[in-house]
C-alpha positions as CSV (number, residue, x, y, z in Angstrom):
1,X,-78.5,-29.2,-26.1
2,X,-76.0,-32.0,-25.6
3,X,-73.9,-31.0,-29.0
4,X,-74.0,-26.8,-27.5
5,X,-72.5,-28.0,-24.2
6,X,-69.9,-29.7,-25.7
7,X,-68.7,-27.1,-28.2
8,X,-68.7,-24.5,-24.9
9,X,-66.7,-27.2,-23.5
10,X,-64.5,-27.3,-26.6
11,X,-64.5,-23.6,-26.3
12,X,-63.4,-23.6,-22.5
13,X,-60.2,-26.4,-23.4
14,X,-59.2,-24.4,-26.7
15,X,-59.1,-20.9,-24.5
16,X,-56.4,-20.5,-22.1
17,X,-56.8,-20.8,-18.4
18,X,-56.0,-17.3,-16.2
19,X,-53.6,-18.2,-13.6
20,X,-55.1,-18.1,-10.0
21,X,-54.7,-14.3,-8.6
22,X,-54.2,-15.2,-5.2
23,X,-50.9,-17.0,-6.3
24,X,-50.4,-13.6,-8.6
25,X,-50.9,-11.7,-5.5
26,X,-48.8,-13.3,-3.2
27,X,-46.2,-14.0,-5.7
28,X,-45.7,-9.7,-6.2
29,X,-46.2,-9.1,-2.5
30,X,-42.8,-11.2,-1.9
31,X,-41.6,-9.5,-5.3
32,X,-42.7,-6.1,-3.1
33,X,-41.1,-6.8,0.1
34,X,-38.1,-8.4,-1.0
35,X,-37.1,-5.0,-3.3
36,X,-38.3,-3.0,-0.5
37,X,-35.7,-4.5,1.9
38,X,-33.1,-4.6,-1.1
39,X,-33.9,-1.1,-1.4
40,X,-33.6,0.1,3.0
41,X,-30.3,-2.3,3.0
42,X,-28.9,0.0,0.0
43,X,-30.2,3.4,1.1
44,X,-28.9,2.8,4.5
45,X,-25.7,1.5,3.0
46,X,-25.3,4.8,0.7
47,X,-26.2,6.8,3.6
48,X,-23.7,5.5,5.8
49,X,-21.1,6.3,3.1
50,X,-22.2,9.7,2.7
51,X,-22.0,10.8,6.4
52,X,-18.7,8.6,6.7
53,X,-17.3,11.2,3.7
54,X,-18.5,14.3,5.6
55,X,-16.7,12.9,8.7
56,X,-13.5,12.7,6.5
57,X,-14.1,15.6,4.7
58,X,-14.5,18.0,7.7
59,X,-11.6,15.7,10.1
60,X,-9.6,16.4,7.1
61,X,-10.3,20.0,6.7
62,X,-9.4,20.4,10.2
63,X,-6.9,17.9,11.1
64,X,-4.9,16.8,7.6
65,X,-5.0,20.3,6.0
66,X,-2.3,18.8,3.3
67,X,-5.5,17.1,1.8
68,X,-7.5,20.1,1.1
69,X,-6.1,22.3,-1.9
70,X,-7.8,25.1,-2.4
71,X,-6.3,25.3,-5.8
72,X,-6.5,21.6,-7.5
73,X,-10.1,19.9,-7.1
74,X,-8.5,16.7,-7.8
75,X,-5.3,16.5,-5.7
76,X,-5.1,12.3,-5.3
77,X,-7.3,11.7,-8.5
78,X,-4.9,9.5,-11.1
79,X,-6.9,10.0,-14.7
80,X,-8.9,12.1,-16.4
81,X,-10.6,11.3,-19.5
82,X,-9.0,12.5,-22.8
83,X,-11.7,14.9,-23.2
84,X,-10.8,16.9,-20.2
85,X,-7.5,19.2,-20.0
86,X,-4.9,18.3,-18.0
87,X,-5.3,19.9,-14.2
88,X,-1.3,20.8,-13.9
89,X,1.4,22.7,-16.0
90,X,4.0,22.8,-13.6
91,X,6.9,20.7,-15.4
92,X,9.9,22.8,-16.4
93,X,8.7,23.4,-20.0
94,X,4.9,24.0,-18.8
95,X,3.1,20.6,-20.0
96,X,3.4,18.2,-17.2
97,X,1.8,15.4,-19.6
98,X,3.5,16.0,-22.7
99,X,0.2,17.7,-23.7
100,X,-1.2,21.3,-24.9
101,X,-4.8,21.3,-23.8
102,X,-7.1,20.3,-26.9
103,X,-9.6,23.0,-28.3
104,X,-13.4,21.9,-27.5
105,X,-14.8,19.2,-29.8
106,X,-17.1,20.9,-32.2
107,X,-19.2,17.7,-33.4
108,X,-21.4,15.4,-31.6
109,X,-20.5,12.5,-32.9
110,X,-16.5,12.6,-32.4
111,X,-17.7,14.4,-28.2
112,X,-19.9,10.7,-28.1
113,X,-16.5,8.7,-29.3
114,X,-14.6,10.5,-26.8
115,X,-16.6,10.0,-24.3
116,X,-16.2,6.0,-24.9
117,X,-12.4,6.6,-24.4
118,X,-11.0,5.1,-21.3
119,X,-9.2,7.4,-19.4
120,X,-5.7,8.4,-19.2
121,X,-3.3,8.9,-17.1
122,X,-2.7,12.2,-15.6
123,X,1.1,13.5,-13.8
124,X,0.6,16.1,-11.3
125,X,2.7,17.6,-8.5
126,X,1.5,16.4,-5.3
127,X,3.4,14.7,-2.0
128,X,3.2,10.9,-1.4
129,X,-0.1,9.7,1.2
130,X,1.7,9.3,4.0
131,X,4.1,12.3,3.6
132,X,1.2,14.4,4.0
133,X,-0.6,12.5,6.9
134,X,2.6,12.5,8.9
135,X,2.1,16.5,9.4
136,X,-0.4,15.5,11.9
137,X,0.5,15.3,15.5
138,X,-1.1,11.8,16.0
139,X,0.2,10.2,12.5
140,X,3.5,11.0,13.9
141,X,3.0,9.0,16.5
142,X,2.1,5.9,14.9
143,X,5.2,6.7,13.5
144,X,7.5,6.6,16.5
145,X,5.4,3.6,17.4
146,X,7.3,1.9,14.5
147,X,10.7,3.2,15.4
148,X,9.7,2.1,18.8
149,X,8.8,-1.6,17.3
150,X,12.3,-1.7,15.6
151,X,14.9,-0.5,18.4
152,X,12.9,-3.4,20.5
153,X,13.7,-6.0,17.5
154,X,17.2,-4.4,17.8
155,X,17.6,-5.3,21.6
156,X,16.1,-8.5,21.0
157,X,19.1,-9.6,18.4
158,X,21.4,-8.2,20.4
159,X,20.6,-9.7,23.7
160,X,19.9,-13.0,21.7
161,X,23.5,-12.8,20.0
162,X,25.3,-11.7,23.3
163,X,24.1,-14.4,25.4
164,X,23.3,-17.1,23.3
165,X,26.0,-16.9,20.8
166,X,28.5,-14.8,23.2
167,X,29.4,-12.5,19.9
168,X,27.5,-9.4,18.6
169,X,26.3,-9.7,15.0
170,X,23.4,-7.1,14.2
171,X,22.3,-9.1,11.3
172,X,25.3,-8.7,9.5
173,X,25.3,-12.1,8.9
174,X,22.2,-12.2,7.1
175,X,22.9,-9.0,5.2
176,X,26.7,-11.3,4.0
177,X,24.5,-14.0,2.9
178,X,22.1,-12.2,1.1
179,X,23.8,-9.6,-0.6
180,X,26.8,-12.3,-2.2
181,X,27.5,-11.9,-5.8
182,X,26.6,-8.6,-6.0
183,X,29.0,-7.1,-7.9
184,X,27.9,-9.5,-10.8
185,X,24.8,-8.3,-10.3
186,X,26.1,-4.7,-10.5
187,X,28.0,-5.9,-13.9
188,X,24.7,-7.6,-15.7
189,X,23.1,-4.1,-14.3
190,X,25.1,-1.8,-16.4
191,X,25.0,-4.5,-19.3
192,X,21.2,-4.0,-19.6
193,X,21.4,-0.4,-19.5
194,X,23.7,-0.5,-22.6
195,X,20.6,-2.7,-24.2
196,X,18.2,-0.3,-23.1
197,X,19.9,2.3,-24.1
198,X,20.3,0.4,-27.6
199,X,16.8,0.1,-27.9
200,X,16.3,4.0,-28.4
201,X,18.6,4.0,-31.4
202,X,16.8,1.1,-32.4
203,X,13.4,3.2,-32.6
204,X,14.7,5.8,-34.2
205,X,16.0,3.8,-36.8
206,X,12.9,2.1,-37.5
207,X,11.4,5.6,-37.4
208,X,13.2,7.4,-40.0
209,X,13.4,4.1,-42.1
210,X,9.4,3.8,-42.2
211,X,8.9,7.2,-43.1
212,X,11.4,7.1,-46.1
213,X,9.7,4.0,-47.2
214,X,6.4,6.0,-47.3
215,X,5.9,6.2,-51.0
216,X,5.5,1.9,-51.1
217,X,3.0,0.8,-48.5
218,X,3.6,-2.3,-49.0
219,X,7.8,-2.0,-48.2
220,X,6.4,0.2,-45.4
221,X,4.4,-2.5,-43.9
222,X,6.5,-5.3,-43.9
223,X,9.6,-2.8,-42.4
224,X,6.9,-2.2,-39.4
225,X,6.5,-5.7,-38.9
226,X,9.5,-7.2,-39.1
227,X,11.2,-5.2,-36.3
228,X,7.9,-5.6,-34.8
229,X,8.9,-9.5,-34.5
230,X,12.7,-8.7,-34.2
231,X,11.5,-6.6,-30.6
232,X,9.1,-9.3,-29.3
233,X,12.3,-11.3,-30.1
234,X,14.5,-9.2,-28.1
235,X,11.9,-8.2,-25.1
236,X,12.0,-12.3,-24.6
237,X,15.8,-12.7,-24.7
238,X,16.1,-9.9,-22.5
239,X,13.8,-12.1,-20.0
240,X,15.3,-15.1,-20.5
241,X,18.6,-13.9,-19.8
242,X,18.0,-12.2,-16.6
243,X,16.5,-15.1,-15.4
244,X,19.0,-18.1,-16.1
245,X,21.9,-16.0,-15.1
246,X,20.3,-16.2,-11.3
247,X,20.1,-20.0,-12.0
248,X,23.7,-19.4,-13.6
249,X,25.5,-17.7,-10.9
250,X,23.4,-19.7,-8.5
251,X,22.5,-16.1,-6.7
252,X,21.2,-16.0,-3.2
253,X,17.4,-14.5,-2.7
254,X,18.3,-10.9,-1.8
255,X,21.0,-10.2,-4.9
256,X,18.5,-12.5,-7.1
257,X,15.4,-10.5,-6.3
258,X,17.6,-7.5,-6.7
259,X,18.8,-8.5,-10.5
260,X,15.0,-9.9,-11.3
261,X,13.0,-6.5,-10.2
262,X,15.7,-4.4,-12.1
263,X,14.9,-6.1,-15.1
264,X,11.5,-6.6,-15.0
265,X,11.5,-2.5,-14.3
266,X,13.6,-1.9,-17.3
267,X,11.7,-4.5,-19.4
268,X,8.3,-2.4,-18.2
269,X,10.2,1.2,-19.1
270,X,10.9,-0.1,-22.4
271,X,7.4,-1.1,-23.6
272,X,6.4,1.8,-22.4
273,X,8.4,4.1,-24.1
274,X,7.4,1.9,-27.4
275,X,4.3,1.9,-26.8
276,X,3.4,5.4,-26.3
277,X,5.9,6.8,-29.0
278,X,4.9,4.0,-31.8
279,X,1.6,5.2,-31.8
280,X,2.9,8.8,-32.1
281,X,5.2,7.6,-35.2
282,X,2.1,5.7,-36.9
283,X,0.0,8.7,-36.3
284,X,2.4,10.7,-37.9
285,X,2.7,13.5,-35.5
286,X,3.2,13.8,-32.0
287,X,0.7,14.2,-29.1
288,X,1.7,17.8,-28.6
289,X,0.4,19.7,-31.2
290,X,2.7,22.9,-31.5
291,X,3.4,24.6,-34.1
292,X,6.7,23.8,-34.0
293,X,6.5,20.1,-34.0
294,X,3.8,19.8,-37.0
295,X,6.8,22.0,-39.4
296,X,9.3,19.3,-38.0
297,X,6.6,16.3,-38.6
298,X,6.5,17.0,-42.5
299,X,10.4,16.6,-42.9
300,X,10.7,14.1,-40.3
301,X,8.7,11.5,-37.7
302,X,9.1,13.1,-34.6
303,X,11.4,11.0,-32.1
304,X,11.6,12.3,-28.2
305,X,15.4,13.3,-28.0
306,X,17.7,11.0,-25.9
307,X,17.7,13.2,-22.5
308,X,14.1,12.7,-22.0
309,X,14.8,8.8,-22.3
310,X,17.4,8.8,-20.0
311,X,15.6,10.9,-17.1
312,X,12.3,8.6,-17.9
313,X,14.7,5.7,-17.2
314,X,15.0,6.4,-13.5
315,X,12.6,8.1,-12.6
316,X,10.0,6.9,-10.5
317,X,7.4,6.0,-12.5
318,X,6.6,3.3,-15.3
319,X,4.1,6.0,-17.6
320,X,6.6,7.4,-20.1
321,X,5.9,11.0,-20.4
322,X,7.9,13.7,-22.9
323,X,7.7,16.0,-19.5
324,X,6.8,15.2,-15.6
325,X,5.9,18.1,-13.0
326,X,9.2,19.0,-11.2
327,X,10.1,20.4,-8.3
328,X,12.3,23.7,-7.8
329,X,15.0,22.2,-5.4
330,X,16.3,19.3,-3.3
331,X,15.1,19.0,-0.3
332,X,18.7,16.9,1.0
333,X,16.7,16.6,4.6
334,X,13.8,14.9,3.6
335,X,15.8,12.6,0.8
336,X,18.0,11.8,4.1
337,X,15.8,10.3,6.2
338,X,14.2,8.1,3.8
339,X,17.1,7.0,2.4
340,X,18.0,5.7,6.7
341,X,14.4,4.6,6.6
342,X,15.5,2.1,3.8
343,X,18.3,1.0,5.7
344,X,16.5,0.6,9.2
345,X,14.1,-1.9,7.4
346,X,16.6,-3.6,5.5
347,X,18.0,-4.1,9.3
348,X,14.9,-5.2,10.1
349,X,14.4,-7.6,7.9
350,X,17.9,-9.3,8.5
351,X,16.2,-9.1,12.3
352,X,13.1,-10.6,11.7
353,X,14.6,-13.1,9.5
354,X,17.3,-14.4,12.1
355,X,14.8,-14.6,15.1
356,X,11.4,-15.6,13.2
357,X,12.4,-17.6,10.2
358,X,14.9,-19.2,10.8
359,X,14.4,-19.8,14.1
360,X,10.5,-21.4,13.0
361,X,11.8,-23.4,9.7
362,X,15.6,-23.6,9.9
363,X,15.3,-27.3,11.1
364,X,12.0,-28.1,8.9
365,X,13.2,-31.9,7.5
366,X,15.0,-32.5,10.5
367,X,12.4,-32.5,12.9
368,X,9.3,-34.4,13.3
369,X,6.4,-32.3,12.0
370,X,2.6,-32.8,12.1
371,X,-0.3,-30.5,12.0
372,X,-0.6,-29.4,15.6
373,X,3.2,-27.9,14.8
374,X,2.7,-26.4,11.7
375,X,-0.7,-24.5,13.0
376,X,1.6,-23.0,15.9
377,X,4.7,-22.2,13.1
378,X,1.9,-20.7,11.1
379,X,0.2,-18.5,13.6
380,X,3.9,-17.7,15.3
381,X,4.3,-16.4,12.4
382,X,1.4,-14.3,12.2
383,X,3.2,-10.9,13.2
384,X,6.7,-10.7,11.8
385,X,4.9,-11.6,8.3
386,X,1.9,-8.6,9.2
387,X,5.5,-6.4,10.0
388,X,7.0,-7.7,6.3
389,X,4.1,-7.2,4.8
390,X,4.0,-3.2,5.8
391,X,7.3,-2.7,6.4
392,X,7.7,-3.8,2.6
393,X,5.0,-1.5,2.0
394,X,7.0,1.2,2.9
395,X,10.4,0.8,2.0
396,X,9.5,0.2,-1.7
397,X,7.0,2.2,-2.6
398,X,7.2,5.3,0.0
399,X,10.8,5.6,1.1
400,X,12.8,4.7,-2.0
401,X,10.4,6.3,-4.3
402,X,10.3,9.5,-2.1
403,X,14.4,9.2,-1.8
404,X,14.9,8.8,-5.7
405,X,12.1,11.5,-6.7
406,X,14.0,13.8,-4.6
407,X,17.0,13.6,-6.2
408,X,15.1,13.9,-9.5
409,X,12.7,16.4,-8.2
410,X,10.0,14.3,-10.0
411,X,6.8,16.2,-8.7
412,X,4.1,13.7,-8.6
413,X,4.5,11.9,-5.5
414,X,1.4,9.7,-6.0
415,X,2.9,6.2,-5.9
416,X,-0.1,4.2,-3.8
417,X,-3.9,5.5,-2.4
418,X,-5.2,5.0,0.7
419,X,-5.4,1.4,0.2
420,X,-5.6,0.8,3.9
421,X,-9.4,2.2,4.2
422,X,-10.4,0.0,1.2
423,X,-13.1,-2.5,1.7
424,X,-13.1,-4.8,-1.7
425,X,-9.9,-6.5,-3.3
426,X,-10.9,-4.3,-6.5
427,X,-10.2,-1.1,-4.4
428,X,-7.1,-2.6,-2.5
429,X,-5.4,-3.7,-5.9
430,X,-5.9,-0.3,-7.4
431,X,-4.6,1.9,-4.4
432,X,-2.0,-0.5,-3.4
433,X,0.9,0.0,-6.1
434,X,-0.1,3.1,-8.3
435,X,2.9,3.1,-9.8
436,X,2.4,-1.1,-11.3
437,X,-0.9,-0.7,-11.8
438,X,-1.1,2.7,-13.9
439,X,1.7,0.5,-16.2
440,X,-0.8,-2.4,-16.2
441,X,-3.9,0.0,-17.1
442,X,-2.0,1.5,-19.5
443,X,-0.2,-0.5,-21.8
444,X,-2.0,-3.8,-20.9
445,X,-5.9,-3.4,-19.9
446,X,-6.5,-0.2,-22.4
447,X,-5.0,-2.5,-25.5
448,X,-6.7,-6.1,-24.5
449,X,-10.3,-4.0,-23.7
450,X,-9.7,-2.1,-27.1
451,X,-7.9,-4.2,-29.3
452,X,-8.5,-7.7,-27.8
453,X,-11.5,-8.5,-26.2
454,X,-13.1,-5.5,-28.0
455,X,-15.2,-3.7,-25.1
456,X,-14.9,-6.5,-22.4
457,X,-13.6,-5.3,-19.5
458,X,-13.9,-8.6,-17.6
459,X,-12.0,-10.3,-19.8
460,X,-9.4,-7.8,-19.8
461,X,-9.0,-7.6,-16.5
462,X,-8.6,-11.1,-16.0
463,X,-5.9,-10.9,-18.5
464,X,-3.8,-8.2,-16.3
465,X,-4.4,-10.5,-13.4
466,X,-3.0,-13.7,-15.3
467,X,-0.2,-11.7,-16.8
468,X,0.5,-9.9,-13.1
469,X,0.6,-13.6,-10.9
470,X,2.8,-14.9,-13.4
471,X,5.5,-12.1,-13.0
472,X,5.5,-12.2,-9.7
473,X,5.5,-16.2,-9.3
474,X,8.6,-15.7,-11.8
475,X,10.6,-13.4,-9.8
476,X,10.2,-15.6,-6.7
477,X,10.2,-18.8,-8.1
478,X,13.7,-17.6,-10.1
479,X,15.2,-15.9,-6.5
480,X,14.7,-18.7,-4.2
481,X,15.3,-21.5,-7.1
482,X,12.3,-23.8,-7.1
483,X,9.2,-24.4,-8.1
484,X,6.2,-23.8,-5.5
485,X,3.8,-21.6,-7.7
486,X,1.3,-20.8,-4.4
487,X,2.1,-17.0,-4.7
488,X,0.6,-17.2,-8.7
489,X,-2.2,-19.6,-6.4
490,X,-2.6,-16.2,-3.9
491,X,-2.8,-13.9,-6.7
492,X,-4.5,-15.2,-9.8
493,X,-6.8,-17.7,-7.8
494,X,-7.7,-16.0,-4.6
495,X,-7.0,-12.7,-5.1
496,X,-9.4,-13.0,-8.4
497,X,-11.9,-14.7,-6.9
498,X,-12.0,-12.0,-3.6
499,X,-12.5,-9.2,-6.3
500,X,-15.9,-10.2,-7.3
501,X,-17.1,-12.1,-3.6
502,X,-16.1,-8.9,-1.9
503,X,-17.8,-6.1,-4.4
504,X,-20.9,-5.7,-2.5
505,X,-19.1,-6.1,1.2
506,X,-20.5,-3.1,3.7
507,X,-17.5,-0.9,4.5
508,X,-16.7,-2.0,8.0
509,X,-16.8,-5.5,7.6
510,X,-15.6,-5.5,4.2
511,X,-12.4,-3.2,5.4
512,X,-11.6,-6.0,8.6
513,X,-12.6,-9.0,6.1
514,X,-9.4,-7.4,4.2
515,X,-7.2,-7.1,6.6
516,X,-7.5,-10.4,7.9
517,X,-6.9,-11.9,4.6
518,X,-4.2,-9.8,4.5
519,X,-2.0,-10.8,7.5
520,X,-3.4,-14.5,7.2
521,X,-2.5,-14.8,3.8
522,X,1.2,-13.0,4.1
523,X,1.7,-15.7,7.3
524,X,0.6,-18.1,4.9
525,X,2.5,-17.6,1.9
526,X,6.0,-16.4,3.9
527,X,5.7,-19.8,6.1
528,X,4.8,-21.8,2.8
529,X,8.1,-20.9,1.0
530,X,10.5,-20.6,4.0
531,X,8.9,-24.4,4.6
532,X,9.9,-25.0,0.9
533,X,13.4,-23.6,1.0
534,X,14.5,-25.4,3.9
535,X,12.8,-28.5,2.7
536,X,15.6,-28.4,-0.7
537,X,17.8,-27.4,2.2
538,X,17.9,-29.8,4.7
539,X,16.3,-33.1,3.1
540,X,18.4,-35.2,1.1
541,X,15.5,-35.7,-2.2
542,X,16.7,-37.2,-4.9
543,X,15.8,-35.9,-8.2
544,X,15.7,-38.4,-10.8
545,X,13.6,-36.9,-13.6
546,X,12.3,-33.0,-13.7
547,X,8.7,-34.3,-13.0
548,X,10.4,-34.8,-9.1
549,X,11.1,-30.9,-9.3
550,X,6.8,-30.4,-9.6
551,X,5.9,-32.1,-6.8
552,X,6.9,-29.4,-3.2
553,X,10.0,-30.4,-1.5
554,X,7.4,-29.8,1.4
555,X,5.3,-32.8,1.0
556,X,8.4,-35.2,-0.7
557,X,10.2,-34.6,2.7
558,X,8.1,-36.5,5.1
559,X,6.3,-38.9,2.6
């Protein structure tokens, strides 16, 4: 008896024990209730969002008719998918992309690789956001709000100038200040053109070269990749050069910023046209497919011809394109008034600048300065910077644009989205600057997720983020001549880290989460460098070694 109880009890050890099913229960009742709420919070979430786009949809239908095309499904969506035709032929010659639409896809295989494609982008003819909201009655007057908002900015300077400094100036001064040395920048303006220009030849040299040599492969390859090294070369020298001459000519911040976008735009037209047209030359044919072209493809590589370089080279947009959508006239009016708009802001800058600015930071260095201070400099600052910030907003990318597309009579009006109703940085960055971003989807995310990082979209998309802060840390660092890298901070620190806290944020509090960060980080960063340029200004700092230029004139000044 005793040996049979102790092999049970061998039995019982050897066999493993069943966990207690109270615990079991009460672990999956927690499991239970915890999706269940997961699951109301997201319903409720997804039904919000649906009514809200009913409530557009039918204020829209009703009040914004511009919005509602009967004849385009997609009026304000920017890609479609390879697979899918283009929605437009409107352009003069009747392909607004540079494309015929493609027969169907007969095999399943090659309609599974095409769906995989990322999508591309898409040129149609449409009016700019706010050109069609401003057809409303009470858009319009927001929009006298604003002119309203500058004539009292206007009285301000002028009452300020009269009886404080007995003269009348109207920013003038500022505008004197800003703008010196312009004529040099005018001459290094036309010298780039003549490089630009250069580079076309250049292509269609290394064209026609690389398909004679197509007989020896090997002759072939190493032609391709030499002037492959010989344009990296010349892409760099290109943006070294633009950048010392600032340091060179010792340009003030308006003509420097002025020299530094210009070049950075043609440096971004360039790779573009490169880029889209190499592939087209390594293909061996061009992306339209006529009949035409595939003759003039066996006797030749097919090169676009030099007009369609030079319109691409100002128009307003960064995608090169054999074709855009165009429109019929002029409209002299409308290119009128936003070519004043440009120079009312440009007033008000020189405004806001004389009465904010300087007024907060001129004697930064020369007065004493502790916390308390800088909190009220900071928030002082809070609404000229929140003005800047729109105000910037739309002279760039709705007034000039518009004003330059009219005289062009480029169709597609699309340069920024709604970004003002987004909710998540992701959303804001994408709506914000179509006409950047499409050039940074394009030419840089599409070739780091394909060729790259094969398939990781994080990883590209950090990459764009890294390559965008450092381009625009360059072009301010360059303009105001120091080193203070907090916007590449802003940008490729924050700004990344607020695009993945922020994808799950409800709408409303997500959409005033982003405004807030908005006008508190604009104050932020405008008070920041205005603090740093009057800091080299106005404190005598020795600089003994370049490892003095690191540390911010900011802190050196009062320590």
């Amino acid at each position: 008896m005793a040996a049979e109880r102790q092999e049970k009890r061998g039995e019982e050890e050897t066999q493993p024990r069943l966990p207690d099913l109270g615990f079991v229960r009460d672990k999956l009742q927690k499991f239970q209730s915890k999706m269940l709420t997961d699951f109301e919070q997201r319903l409720s979430c997804m039904v919000e969002d649906v009514l809200q786009d009913l409530r557009q949809r039918e204020l829209r239908a009703h009040e914004f008719p511009n919005f509602e095309r009967s004849d385009r499904k997609s009026t304000w969506h920017n890609r479609v998918t390879s697979q899918a035709p283009a929605d437009v032929s409107d352009s003069t010659n009747g392909h607004a992309n540079g494309t015929h639409p493609r027969p169907p896809i007969q095999s399943e295989t090659s309609a599974r690789k095409q769906r995989r494609q990322l999508p591309e982008k898409v040129f149609v003819a449409r009016e700019s956001y706010l050109t069609a909201l401003l057809q409303v009655e009470h858009m319009r007057t927001i929009y006298h709000i604003f002119y309203i908002i500058l004539v009292m900015f206007l009285l301000n300077v002028i009452c300020y100038d009269y009886f404080v400094d007995g003269r009348f100036d109207l920013g003038l001064g500022t505008f004197r200040g800003g703008l010196r040395r312009l004529h040099w920048v005018m001459g290094v303006w036309l010298l780039e053109h003549v490089f630009v220009l250069a580079l076309y030849f250049a292509f269609r040299g290394w064209a026609l070269v690389r398909h004679k040599l197509k007989p020896h492969s090997s002759l072939q390859r190493f032609w391709s990749h030499s002037c492959l090294i010989l344009y990296i070369s010349s892409q760099l020298v290109f943006c070294f050069v633009s950048t010392s001459l600032c340091l060179k000519f010792n340009l003030p911040f308006v003509s420097a910023c002025i020299l530094l976008l210009e070049s950075t735009r043609l440096l971004m037209k360039m790779h573009a046209f490169v880029r889209y047209n190499a592939e087209r030359v390594l293909n061996g044919k061009a992306k339209k497919e006529d009949a035409e072209e595939e003759k003039e493809g066996s006797e030749r590589p097919f090169v676009p011809p030099l007009s369609c370089y030079t319109y691409f080279l100002f128009a307003p947009t960064l995608i090169y394109r054999d074709s855009y959508p165009r429109t019929s006239h002029i409209r002299w009016k409308f290119a009128l008034n936003r070519l004043l708009e440009v120079v009312a802001i440009a007033f008000l800058y020189a405004f806001i600048h004389e009465r904010h600015i300087h007024e907060h930071f001129g004697q930064y260095g020369l007065e004493p300065m502790g916390p308390s201070q800088l909190i009220l400099k900071l928030f002082g600052m809070m609404l000229p910077s929140a003005v800047i910030f729109l105000c910037g907003f739309y002279l760039i990318l709705h007034s000039w644009l518009n004003f330059t597309s009219e005289l062009l009579r480029f169709g597609d009006r699309m340069f920024y989205k709604d970004w003002w109703t987004s909710h998540t940085y992701d959303g804001y960055y994408r709506n914000w600057n179509v006409v950047v971003h499409d050039w940074l989807y394009e030419y840089v995310y599409k070739d780091m997720y394909t060729h790259v990082f094969r398939g990781s979209k994080v990883a590209a998309s950090l990459a764009v983020f890294m390559i965008s802060a450092v381009v625009h840390e360059q072009v301010l660092g360059f303009a105001l001549q120091m080193f203070f890298p907090v916007m590449f901070f802003f940008f490729g620190v924050v700004g990344v880290a607020l695009v993945f806290l922020m994808r799950s944020a409800p709408k409303v509090m997500g959409n005033i989460f982003l405004w807030f960060s908005l006008i508190l980080g604009n104050a932020t960063l405008i008070s920041l460098y205005a603090m740093e340029h009057y800091a080299l200004k106005n404190c005598n700092l020795s600089n003994e070694s370049w490892t003095y230029r690191l540390l911010p004139a900011v802190w050196r000044c009062y320590n």
